[in-house]
C-alpha positions in Angstrom: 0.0 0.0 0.0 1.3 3.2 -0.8 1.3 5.6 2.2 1.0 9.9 1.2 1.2 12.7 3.1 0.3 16.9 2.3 0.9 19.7 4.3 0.8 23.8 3.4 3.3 26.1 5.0 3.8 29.8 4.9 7.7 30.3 3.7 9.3 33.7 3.2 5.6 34.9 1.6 5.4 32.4 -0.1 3.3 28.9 -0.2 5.0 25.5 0.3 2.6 22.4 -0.5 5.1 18.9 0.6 3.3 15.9 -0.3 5.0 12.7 0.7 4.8 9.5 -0.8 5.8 6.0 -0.1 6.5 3.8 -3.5 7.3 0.4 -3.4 10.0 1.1 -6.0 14.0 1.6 -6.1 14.8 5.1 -6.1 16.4 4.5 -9.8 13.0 3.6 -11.3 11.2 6.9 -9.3 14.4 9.0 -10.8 13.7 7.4 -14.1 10.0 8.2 -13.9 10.4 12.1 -13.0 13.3 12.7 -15.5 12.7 10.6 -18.7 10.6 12.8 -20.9 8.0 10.2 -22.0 7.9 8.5 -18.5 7.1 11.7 -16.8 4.1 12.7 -19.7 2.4 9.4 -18.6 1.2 10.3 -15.0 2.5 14.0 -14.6 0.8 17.2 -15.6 3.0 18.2 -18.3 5.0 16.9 -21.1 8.5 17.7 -21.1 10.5 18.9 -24.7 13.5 16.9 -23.2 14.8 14.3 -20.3 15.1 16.5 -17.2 18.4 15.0 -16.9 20.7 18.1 -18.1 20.5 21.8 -15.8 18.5 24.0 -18.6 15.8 25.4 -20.0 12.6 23.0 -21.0 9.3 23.3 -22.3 6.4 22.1 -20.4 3.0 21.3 -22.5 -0.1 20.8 -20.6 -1.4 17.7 -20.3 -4.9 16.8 -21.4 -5.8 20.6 -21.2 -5.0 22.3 -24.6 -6.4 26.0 -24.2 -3.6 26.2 -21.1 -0.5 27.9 -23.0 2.9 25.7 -22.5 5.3 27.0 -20.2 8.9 27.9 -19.6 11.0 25.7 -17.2 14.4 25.0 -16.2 16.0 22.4 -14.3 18.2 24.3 -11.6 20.2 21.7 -9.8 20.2 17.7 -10.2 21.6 15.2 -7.9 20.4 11.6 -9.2 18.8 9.8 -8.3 17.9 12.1 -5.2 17.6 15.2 -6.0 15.4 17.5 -8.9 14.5 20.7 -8.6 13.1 22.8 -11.3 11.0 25.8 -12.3 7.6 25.0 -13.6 6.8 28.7 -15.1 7.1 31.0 -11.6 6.6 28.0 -9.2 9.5 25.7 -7.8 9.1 21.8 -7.7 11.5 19.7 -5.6 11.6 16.0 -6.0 13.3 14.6 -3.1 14.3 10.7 -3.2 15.4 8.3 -0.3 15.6 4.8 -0.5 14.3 2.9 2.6 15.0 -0.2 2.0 13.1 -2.0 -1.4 11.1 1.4 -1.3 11.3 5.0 -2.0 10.3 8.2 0.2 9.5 10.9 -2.5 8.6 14.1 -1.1 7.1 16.9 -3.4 7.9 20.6 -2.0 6.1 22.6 -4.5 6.6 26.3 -3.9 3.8 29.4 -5.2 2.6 32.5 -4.3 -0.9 32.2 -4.7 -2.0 30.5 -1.3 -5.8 30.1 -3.0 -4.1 27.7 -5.5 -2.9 25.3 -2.5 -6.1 23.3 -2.8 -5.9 22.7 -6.8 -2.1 21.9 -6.4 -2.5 19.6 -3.8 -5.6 17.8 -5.3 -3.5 17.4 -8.7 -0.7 16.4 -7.5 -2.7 13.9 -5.3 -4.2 12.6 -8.5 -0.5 12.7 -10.1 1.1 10.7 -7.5 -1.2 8.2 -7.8 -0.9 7.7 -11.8 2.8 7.7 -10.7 2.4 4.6 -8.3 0.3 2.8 -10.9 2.4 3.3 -13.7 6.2 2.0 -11.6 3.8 -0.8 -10.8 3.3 -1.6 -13.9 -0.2 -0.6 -14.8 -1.5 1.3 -17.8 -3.2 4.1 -16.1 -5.5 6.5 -17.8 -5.0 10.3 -17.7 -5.5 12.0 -14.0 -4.2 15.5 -15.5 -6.3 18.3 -16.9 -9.6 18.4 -17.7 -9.5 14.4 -17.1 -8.9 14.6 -13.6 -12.7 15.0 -12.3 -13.2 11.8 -13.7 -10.8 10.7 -11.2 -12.6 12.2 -7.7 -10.6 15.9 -8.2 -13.3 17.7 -6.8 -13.8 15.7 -3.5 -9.7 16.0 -3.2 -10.3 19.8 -3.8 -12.8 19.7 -1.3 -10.8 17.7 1.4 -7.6 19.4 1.1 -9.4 23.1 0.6 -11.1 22.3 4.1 -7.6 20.6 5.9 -5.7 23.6 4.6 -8.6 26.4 6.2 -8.2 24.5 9.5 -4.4 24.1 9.7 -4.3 28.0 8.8 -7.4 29.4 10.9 -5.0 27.4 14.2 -1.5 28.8 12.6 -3.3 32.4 12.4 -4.6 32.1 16.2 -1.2 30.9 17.6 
């Protein structure tokens, strides 16, 4: 079973959303699976114009969702098969890998400015991590990106994570 984890912190005015995952999975396969272009466009939210194996600008086409223009990214540091972190247009995704044992911790810390996107990311990336899981396990598993994901309960994540995020802050405000 595959264990996650999301949590929404306030960092230098900005908005950290860190979802953790445990994958049954090497960290080698997980590596291969964020950086290898076509790996990556099967589960994530964008297709890559390149392996995010190289420090550089890249190209990031939407997924599923074609009136949403591409953006500009660039990988800013690599250390693989632990570390990513790149820019997905002004936001910052780190991939962090650990192996632990036969499995891999992957923790997401996906940094914006907009805190009223927190539930959106968080439900996507839900909804991501799981095509992720699926897809190292061997499954073919249909789109969970774009305008497919509310066939895939993105709305009820929305909901959930829109209402744990409003606690968590309303207890953080009054401390």
């Amino acid at each position: 079973m595959n264990r996650h984890d999301c949590k929404l912190n306030e960092r230098d005015k900005e908005w950290e959303l860190i979802l953790t995952r445990q994958l049954d999975h090497p960290c080698e396969e997980v590596w291969k699976a964020l950086t290898v272009a076509d790996e990556l466009a099967q589960w994530g939210p964008f297709r890559p114009s390149r392996n995010l194996d190289e420090i550089g600008p890249v190209k990031l086409t939407h997924m599923n969702n074609p009136q949403e223009d591409a953006r500009q990214g660039y990988v800013l540091s690599l250390n693989p098969p632990y570390l990513l972190i790149f820019q997905w247009g002004d936001d910052i995704l780190r991939w962090e890998l650990k192996q632990s044992g036969a499995s891999t911790t992957l923790t997401l810390r996906h940094r914006f400015l907009d805190r009223g996107m927190a539930p959106s990311y968080a439900a996507g990336w839900h909804l991501c991590l799981r095509g992720l899981a699926g897809t190292l396990a061997g499954r073919s598993m249909s789109s969970m990106v774009g305008s497919e994901a509310m066939k895939h309960g993105y709305m009820e994540l929305y909901q959930q994570y829109a209402s744990s995020f409003d606690q968590s802050y309303d207890m953080e405000d009054k401390a």
